[in-house]
C-alpha positions as CSV (number, residue, x, y, z in Angstrom):
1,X,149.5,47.8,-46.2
2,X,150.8,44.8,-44.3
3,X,151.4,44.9,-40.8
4,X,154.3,42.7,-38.9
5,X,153.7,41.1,-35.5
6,X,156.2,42.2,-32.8
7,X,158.3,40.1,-31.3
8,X,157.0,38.6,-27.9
9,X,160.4,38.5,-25.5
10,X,158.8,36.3,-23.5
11,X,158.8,33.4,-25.9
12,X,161.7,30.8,-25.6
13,X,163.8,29.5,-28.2
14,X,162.1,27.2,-30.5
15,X,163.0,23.3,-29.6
16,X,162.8,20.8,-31.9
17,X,164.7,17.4,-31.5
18,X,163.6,14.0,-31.0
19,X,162.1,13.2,-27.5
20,X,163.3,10.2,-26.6
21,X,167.0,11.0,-27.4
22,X,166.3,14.5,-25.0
23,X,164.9,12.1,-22.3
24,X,167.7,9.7,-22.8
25,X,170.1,12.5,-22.1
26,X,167.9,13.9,-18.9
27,X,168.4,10.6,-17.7
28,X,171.7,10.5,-17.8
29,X,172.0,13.8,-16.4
30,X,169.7,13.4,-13.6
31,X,171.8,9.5,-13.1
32,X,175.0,12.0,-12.9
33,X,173.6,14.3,-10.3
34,X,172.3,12.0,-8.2
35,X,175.7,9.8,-8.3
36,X,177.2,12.7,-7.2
37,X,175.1,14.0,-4.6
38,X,174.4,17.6,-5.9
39,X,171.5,19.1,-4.9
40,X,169.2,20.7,-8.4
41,X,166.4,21.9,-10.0
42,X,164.5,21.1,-13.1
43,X,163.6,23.3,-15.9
44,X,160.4,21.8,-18.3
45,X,162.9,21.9,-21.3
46,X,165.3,19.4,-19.5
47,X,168.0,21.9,-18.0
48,X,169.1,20.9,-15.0
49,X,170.3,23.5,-12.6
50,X,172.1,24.2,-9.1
51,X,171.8,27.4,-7.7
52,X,175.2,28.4,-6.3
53,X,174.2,32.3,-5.5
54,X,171.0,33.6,-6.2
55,X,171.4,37.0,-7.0
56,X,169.0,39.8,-7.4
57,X,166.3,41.6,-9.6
58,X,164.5,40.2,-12.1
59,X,165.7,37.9,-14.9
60,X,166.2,39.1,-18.5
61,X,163.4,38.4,-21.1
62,X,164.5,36.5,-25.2
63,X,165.5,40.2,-26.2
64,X,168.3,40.7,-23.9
65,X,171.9,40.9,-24.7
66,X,173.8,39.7,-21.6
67,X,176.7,39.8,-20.5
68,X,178.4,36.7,-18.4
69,X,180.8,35.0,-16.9
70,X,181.0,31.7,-17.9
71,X,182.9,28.1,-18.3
72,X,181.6,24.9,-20.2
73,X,183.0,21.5,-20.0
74,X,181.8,18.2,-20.5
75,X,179.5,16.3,-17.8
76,X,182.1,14.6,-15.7
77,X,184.8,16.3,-17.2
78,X,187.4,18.4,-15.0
79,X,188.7,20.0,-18.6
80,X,187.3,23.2,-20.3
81,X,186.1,23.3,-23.5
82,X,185.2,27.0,-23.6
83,X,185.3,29.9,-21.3
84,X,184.4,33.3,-21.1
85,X,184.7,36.6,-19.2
86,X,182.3,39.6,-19.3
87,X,181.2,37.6,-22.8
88,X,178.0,39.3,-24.7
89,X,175.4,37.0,-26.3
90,X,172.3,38.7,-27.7
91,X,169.6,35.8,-26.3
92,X,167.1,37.6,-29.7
93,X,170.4,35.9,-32.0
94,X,169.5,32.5,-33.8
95,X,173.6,31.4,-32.7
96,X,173.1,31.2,-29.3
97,X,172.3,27.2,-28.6
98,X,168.8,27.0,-26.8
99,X,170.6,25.5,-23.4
100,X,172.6,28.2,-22.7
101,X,169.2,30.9,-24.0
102,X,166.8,28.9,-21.6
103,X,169.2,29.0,-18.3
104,X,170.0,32.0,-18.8
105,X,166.3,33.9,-19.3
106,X,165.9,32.0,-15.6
107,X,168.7,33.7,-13.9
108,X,169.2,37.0,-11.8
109,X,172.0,39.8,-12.3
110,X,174.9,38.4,-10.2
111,X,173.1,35.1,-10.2
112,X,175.6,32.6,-10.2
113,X,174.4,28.6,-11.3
114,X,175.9,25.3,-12.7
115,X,173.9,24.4,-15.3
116,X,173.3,20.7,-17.0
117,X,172.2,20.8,-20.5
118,X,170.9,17.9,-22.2
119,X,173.3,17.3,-26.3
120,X,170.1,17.6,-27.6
121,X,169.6,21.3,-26.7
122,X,172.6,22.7,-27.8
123,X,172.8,22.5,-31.5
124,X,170.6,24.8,-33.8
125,X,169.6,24.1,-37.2
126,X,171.5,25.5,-40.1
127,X,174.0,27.5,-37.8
128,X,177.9,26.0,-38.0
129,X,178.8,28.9,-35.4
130,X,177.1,28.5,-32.5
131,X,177.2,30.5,-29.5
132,X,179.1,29.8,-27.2
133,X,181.6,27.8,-29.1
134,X,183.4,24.7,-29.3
135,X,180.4,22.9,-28.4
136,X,181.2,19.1,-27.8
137,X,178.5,17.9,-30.6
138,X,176.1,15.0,-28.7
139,X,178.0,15.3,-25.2
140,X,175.9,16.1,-22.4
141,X,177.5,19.5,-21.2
142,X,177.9,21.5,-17.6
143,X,178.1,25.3,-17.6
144,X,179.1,27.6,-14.6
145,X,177.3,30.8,-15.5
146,X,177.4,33.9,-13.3
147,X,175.2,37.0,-14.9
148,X,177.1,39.6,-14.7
149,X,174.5,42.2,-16.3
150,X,171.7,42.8,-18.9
């Protein structure tokens, strides 16, 4: 009789890319930001966020489906490449890009943040359809995410 481990919901998404490309993309991020004057904060994996409302509660764990609000466009870009309303992504679901897993496990319901992820944290290998889509393959990308619920 075999026994399977449960799965820890505290555990992120698994990165693996090359570290100097990541840090050659925080780096332009961070060059961005500072350009620009906006105020953020920094995430270990390289996500770079700006807290527009806080919200409330606690944040939801790598098991969660959420539920949110959300557009995506390129860094420095004024033009959409995805959107979303009242959209569902399972954060337990191998689709969803790590980027957009990681800033969300850090939010609050009705949290609402602008979010910089690094190119290198938003592909995942083997999967064509990733969550969300129309990802701009090895473009440093902004999302606007509000949580709507978990």
């Amino acid at each position: 009789m075999s026994c399977e481990s449960e799965l820890d919901c505290t555990d992120g998404p698994e990165i693996n890319v090359d570290q100097q490309q990541l840090e050659s993309e925080i780096a332009e991020i961070d060059a961005y930001l500072e350009s620009n004057e906006i105020d953020y904060e920094t995430d270990p994996s390289g996500i770079r966020y700006s807290v527009i409302e806080s919200g409330t509660g606690s944040s939801p764990n790598y098991c969660t489906t959420v539920f949110v609000d959300y557009i995506g466009r390129e860094l420095g870009s004024t033009e959409n490449f995805v959107s979303g309303i009242d959209s569902q992504f399972p954060l337990r679901n191998n689709s969803v890009v790590p980027g957009f897993k990681l800033a969300v496990a850090n939010m609050n319901r009705s949290a609402d943040y602008r979010v910089y992820v690094p190119a290198s944290l938003l592909t995942v290998k083997g999967v064509s359809q990733t969550q969300p889509p129309n990802l701009p393959i090895g473009e440093n990308v902004e999302f606007r995410i509000r949580l709507v619920r978990y």
